[in-house]
N, C-alpha and C positions, 0 to 999 in steps of 0.2 A: 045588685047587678054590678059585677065587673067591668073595668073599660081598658082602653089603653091605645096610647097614640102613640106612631114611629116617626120620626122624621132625618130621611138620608141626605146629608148635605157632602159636600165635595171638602176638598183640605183647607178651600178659601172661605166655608159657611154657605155657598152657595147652596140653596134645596134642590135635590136633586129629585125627590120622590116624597109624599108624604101618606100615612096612613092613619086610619082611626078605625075600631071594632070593637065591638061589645062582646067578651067573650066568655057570657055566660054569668051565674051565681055561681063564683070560687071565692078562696080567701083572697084579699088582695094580696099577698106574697104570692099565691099561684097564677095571679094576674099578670103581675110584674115579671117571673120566670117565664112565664110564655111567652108575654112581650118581647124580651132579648132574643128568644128562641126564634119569634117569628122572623125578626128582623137580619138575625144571622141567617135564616133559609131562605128570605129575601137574596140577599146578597152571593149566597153562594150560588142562585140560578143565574146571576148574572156575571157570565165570564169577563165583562168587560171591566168589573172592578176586584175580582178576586184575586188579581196581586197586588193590591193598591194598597197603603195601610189604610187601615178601619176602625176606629175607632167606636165603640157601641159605647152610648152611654144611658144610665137610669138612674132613676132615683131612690133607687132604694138600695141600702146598703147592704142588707143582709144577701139578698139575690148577688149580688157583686163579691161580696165577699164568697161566697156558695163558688160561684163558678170562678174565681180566681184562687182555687183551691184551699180556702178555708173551710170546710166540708163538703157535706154532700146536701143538706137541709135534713129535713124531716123526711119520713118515709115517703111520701107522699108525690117528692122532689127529686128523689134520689133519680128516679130514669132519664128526667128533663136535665138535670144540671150535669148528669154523664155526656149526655146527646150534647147538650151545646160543651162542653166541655171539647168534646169530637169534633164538632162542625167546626170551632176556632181554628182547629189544626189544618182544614181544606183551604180556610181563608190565613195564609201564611205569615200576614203581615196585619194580624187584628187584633183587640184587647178591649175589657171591657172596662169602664171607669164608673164609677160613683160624681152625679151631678147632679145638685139640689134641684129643686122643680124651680123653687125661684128663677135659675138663670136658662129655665128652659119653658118657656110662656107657651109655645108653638106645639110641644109634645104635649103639655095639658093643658091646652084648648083641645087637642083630636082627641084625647082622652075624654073630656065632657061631652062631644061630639057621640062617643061611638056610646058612653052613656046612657044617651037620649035615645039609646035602642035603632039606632041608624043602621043600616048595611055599612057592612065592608067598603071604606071608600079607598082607591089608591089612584093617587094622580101622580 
């Protein structure tokens, strides 16, 4: 079972929204791709941050490297790293980063979270 936690903070670290979901038996690399995915379609319903920079980040490299134009992935990835690929361009001022889990406790905690076969939490 796949997991995966989001967590939107503001420019100062403040949390502004957090998520966790269990999103099925996928490879985790297709875990993590939808992760970014969700979390950019989070942000682009809400107009009040869509000209804000935004910073998306995960932990996985190869997903980051995929959508920062180092391919497309495997077949399997190619529609989702197009899509978010797209969706970055609505949000004007966004970019996605590579950051170890280590300095990120709070996105894998909701990732163990949505593990444990939880609902969809968003606060």
């Amino acid at each position: 079972m796949s997991q995966n936690g989001r967590v939107l903070r503001d420019q100062n670290g403040k949390v502004l929204c957090v998520f966790s979901a269990s999103v099925g038996v996928q490879s985790p690399i297709t875990a993590k791709v939808l992760a970014i995915a969700k979390a950019i379609e989070l942000c682009i319903t809400k107009q009040e941050v869509r000209d804000k920079e935004i910073i998306f980040e995960s932990d996985s490299k190869t997903s980051v490297s995929w959508i920062n134009g180092g391919g497309l992935g495997s077949t399997d990835h190619v529609q989702s790293v197009f899509d978010i690929r797209n969706n970055l361009n609505i949000l004007s001022r966004a970019c996605v980063v590579f950051k170890s889990r280590v300095f990120n406790s709070v996105a894998d905690s909701l990732a163990k979270k949505g593990a444990e076969g939880r609902q969809e939490v968003l606060s």
